[in-house]
N, C-alpha and C positions, 0 to 999 in steps of 0.2 A: 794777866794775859802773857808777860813777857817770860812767866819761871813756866808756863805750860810753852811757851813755843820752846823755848831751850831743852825742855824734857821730850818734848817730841824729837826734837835734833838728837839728841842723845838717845833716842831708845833704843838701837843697836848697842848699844853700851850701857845696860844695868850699873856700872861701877860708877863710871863717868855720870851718868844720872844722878844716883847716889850721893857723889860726893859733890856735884853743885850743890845738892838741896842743904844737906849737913854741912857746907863753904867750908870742904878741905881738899884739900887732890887728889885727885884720884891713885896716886901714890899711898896717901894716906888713910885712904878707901880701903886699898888693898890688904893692909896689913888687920884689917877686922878677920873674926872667924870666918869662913866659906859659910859654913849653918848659919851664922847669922847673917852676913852681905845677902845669901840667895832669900833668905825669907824677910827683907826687908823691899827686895828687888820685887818678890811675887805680890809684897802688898802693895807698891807703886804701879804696878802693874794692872790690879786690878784697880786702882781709884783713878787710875787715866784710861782705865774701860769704863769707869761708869758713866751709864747712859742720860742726859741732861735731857730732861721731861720739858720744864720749865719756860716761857717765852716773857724774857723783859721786853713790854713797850717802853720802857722809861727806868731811868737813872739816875743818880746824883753822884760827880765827880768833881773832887773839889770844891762843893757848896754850888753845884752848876748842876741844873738839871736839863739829862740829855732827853730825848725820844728819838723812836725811829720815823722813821720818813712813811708818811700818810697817804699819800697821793703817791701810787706809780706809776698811773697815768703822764703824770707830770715831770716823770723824773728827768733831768738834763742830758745833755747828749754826753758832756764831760763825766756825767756820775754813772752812765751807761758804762761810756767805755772804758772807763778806769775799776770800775765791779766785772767788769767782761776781762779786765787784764789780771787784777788780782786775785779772781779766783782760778785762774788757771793753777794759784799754788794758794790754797784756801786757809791752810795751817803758819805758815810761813808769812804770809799777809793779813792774819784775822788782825792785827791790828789797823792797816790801811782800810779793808774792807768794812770793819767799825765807827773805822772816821768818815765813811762816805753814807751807810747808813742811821749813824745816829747823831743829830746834832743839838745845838743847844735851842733852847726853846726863847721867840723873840717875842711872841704874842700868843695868848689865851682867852676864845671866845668864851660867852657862858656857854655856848654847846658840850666845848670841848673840843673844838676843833682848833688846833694850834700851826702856827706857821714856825720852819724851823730857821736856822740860818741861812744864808747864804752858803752853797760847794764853795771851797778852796781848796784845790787838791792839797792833800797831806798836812790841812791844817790842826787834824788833831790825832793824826797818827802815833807822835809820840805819847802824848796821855792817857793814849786810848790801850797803850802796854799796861798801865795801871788798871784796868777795868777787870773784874772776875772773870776767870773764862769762861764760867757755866753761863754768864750774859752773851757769849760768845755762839756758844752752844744752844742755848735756845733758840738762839735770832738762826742757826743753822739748820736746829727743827723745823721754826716757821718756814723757812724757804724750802726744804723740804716736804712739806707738809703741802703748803700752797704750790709750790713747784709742781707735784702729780695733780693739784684740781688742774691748775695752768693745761698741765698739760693733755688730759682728758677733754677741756674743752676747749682746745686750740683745738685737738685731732677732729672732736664733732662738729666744730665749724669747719675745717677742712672738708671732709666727709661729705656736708651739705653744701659747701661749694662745688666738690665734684660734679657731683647728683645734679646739681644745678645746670651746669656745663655739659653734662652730658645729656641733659632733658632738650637744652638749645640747640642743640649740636643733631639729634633726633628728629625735633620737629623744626629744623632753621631758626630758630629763634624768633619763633612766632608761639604763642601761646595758647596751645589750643582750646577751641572752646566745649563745654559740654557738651553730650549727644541732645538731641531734640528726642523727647521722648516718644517712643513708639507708638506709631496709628494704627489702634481698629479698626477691621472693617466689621461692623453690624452685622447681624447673623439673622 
């Protein structure tokens, strides 16, 4: 996690990129062929394009296995607001944002339903540099992904609260009742 946030820092800078990955200076970056520095740049380029399919629920870090958080219903007010603060810069914090969705596991029913640690904030943001990006990456699909259900049925429960409010608002918020159905007269 930590050599992908530094190459994203660096991506204005193919050389400087470069030469973290190869741990020489960017001085000594420079002195390679052009043909070769740019076609090493375009293929860095394209393997921090590629597109991460994949969704880890779960992990092992240091003999520690993590999962992500099950219950959103439930999540804390501190783990709201600290995910509401660090994605404001998503790349830059995927390691803070990691430590807040995936923690170590305390307990395993036979369901499978697990309860995870206790939040402390940034108590495992430093380890969480160690983690593969592409764990990173797929937990960014999931929220993506659930992100537009989220939000298609926030919109249609909006929608139906309008409706609702304007049905009240219509009839005084009295409910009206069925017509009585139409009387005959005999012929």
């Amino acid at each position: 996690m930590a050599q992908y946030q530094e190459l994203y820092r660096l991506r204005e800078d193919p050389t400087a990129a470069l030469a973290y990955l190869a741990g020489v200076t960017r001085e000594e970056m420079s002195k390679n062929p052009h043909k070769r520095v740019a076609q090493w740049a375009a293929e860095l380029k394209a393997l921090l394009e590629t597109q991460v399919s994949e969704w880890h629920s779960k992990f092992k870090l240091d003999g520690v296995e993590f999962r992500m958080l099950q219950d959103w219903s439930s999540i804390t007010t501190a783990e709201y607001i600290d995910l509401e603060t660090y994605m404001r810069q998503p790349i830059e914090n995927a390691h803070k944002i990691m430590g807040i969705l995936y923690r170590p596991v305390v307990s395993l029913d036979q369901w499978g339903w697990y309860k995870l640690e206790e939040y402390e904030p940034d108590k495992y943001s430093e380890p969480m540099k160690r983690v593969p990006a592409d764990i990173y990456g797929g937990a960014a699909v999931f929220f993506c992904q659930n992100g537009d259900a989220y939000t298609t049925s926030f919109l249609q429960s909006l929608a139906k609260g309008v409706l609702e409010a304007q049905s009240q608002a219509i009839t005084g918020g009295t409910t009206p009742s069925p017509s009585s159905p139409a009387k005959t007269q005999p012929k």
